[in-house]
C-alpha positions as CSV (number, residue, x, y, z in Angstrom):
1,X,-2.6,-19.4,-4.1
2,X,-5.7,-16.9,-3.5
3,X,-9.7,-17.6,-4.4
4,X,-12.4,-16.3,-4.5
5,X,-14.0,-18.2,-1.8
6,X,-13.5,-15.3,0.8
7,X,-16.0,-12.8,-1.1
8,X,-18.0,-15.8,-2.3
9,X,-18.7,-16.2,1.8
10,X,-19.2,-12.8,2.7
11,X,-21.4,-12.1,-0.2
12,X,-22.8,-9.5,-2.2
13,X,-20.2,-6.3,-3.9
14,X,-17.4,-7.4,-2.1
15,X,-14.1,-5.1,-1.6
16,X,-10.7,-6.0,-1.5
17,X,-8.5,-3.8,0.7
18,X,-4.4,-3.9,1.1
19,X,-1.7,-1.6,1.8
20,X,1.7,-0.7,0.8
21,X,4.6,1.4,2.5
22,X,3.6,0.7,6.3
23,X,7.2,-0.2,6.6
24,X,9.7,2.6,4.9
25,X,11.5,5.6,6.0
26,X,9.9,7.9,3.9
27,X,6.7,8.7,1.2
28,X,3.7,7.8,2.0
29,X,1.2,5.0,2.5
30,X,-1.0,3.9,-0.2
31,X,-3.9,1.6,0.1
32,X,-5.7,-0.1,-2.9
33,X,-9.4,-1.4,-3.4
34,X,-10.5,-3.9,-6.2
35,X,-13.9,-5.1,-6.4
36,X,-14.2,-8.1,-8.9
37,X,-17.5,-9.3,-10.8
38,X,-19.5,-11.5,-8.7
39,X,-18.3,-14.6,-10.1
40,X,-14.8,-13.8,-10.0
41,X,-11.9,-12.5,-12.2
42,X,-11.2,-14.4,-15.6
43,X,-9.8,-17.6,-15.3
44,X,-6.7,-16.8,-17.2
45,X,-6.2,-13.2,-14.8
46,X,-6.8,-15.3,-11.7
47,X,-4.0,-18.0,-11.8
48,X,-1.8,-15.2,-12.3
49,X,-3.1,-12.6,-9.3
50,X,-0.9,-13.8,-6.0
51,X,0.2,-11.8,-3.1
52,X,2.2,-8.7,-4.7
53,X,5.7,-9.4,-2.7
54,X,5.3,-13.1,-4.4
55,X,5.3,-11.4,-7.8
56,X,8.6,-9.2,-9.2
57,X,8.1,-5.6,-10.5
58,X,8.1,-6.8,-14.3
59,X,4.8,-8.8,-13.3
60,X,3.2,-6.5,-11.0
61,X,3.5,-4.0,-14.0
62,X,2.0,-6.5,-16.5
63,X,-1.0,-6.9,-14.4
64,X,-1.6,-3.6,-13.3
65,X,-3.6,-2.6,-16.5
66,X,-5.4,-6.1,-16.8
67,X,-6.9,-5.5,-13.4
68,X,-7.6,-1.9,-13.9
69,X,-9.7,-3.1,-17.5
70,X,-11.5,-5.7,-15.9
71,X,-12.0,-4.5,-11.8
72,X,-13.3,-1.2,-10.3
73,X,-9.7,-0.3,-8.8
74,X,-9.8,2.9,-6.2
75,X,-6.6,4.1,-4.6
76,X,-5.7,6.0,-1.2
77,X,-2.8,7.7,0.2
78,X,-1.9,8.9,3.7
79,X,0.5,11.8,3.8
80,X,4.0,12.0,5.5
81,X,2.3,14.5,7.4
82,X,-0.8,12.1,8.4
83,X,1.2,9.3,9.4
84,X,3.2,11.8,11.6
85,X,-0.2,13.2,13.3
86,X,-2.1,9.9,13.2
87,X,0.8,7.4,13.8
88,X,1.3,4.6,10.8
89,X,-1.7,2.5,12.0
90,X,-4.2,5.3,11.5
91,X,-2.4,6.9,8.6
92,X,-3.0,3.2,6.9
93,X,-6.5,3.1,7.7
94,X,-7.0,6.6,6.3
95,X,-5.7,5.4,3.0
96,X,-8.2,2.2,3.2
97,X,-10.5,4.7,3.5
98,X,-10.6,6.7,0.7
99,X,-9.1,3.8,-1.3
100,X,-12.4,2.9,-0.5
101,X,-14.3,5.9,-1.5
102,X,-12.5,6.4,-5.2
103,X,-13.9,3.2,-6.3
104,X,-16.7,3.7,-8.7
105,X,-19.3,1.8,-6.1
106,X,-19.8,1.7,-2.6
107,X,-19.3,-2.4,-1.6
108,X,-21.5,-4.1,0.8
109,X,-18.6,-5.4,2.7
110,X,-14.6,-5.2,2.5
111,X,-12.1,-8.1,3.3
112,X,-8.8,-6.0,4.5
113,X,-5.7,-7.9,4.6
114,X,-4.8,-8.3,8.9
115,X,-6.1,-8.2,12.0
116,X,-7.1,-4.5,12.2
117,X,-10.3,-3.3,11.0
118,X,-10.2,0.1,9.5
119,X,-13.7,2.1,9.9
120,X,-15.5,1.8,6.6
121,X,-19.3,2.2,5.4
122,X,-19.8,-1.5,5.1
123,X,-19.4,-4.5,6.6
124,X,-15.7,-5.3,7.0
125,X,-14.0,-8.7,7.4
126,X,-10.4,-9.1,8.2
127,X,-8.2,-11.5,6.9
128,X,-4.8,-12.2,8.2
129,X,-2.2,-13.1,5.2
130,X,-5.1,-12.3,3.2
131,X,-3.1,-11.0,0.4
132,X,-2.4,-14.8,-0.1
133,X,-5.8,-16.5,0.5
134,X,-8.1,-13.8,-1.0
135,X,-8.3,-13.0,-5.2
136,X,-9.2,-9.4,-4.3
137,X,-7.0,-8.5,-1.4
138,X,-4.4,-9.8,-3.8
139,X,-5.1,-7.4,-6.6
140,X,-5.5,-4.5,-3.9
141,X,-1.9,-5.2,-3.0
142,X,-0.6,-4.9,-6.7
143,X,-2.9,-2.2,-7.2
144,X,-1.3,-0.2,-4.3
145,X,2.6,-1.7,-4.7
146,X,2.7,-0.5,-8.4
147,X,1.1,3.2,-7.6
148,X,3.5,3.9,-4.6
149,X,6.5,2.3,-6.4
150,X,5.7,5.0,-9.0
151,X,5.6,7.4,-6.6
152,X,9.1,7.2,-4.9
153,X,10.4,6.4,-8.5
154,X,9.4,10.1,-9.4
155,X,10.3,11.1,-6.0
156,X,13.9,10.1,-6.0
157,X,14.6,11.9,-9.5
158,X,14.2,15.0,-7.5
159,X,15.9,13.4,-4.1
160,X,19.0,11.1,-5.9
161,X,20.8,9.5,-3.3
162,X,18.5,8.1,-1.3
163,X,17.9,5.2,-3.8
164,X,13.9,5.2,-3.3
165,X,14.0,4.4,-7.1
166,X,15.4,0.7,-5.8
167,X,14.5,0.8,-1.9
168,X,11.0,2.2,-2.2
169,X,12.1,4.5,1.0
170,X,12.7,1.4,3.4
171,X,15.8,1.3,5.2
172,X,18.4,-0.1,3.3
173,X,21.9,0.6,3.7
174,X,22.2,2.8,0.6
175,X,18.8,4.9,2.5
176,X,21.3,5.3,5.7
177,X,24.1,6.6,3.6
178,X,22.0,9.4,1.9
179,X,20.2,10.0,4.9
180,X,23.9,10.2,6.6
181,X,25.8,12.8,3.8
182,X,22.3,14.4,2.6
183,X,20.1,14.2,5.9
184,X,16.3,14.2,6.5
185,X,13.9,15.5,3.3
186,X,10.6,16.4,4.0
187,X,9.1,13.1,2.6
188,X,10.9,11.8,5.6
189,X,8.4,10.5,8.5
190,X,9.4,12.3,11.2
191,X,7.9,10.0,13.9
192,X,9.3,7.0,12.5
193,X,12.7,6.2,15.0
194,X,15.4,6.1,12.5
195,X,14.9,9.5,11.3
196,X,13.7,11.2,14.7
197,X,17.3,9.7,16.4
198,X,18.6,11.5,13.4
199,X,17.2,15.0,13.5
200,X,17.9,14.4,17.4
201,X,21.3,14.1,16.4
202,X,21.9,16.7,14.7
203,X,20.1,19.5,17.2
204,X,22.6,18.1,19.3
205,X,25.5,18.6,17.2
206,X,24.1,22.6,16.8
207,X,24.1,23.5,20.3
């Protein structure tokens, strides 16, 4: 289970950073930032904060407005079109970025969740797994998961068939079949291989 001892070692405002949706076919990326009091979330918030794919929707949900009451939460999002241009990496660390700059202070350092340090105003640490070791990285990845679940929930109302409202955008078999009878929307990323093989496909097929 996390702690707190991560931010309790690098010292000072500490950030957590974490990001959902580097993995789907479609929407974007979302990064979340949460920046606990010094001494650490309430007992009773802590033992229930893990790793957000350790935790099912109902309790991601229930937690999302305890941490928003009791954290300064900041969220980021990288286009369809960004991670096109900048590739998924760099789309990712865009959306640390201003996850970053929408919280309500600027941190002295950030512990981001990997091995890739995105380029922030402050000192960074990275932390791989850290959504599991780290109380903050933890709520980042709840913070993020809930607001881009949202997101492709209201985006598959207007796109039915894709099942994002289930699948989030990642590739299930139910994606392929929509994809397959409905093709490629624009929330599709383009440079991601699935899709391009499929827009290949299909210039084919018209010449």
């Amino acid at each position: 289970m996390p702690d707190f001892s991560f931010e309790q070692a690098l010292g000072g405002i500490v950030a957590g950073i974490d990001e959902a949706g580097r993995g789907p076919w479609a929407g974007p990326v979302h990064a979340g930032a949460v920046i606990f009091d010094p001494a650490g979330p309430p007992d009773d918030l802590a033992v229930l904060i893990n790793d957000s794919k350790q935790l099912s929707s109902r309790q991601r949900e229930e937690l999302f407005p305890r941490l928003l009451a009791v954290a300064d939460c900041g969220v980021g999002e990288a286009s369809v079109d960004e991670i096109d241009q900048l590739n998924i990496l760099g789309a990712t660390h865009l959306a640390m970025a201003r996850a970053l700059d929408a919280l309500k202070q600027t941190p002295d350092g950030a512990l981001v969740d990997g091995n890739q340090a995105p380029k922030l105003p402050c000192r960074v640490r990275c932390v791989v797994k850290g959504d599991s070791k780290s109380l903050s990285i933890a709520a980042a990845s709840i913070i993020a998961k809930v607001t881009r679940d949202r997101l492709m929930t209201a985006l598959a109302a207007g796109h039915p068939g894709y099942g994002w409202e289930h699948n989030f955008g990642y590739g299930t078999k139910l994606h392929q079949q929509g994809l397959a009878c409905l093709g490629v929307t624009p929330h599709h990323r383009r440079s991601f291989k699935p899709i391009q093989k499929i827009l290949e496909e299909s210039i084919e097929s018209n010449t």
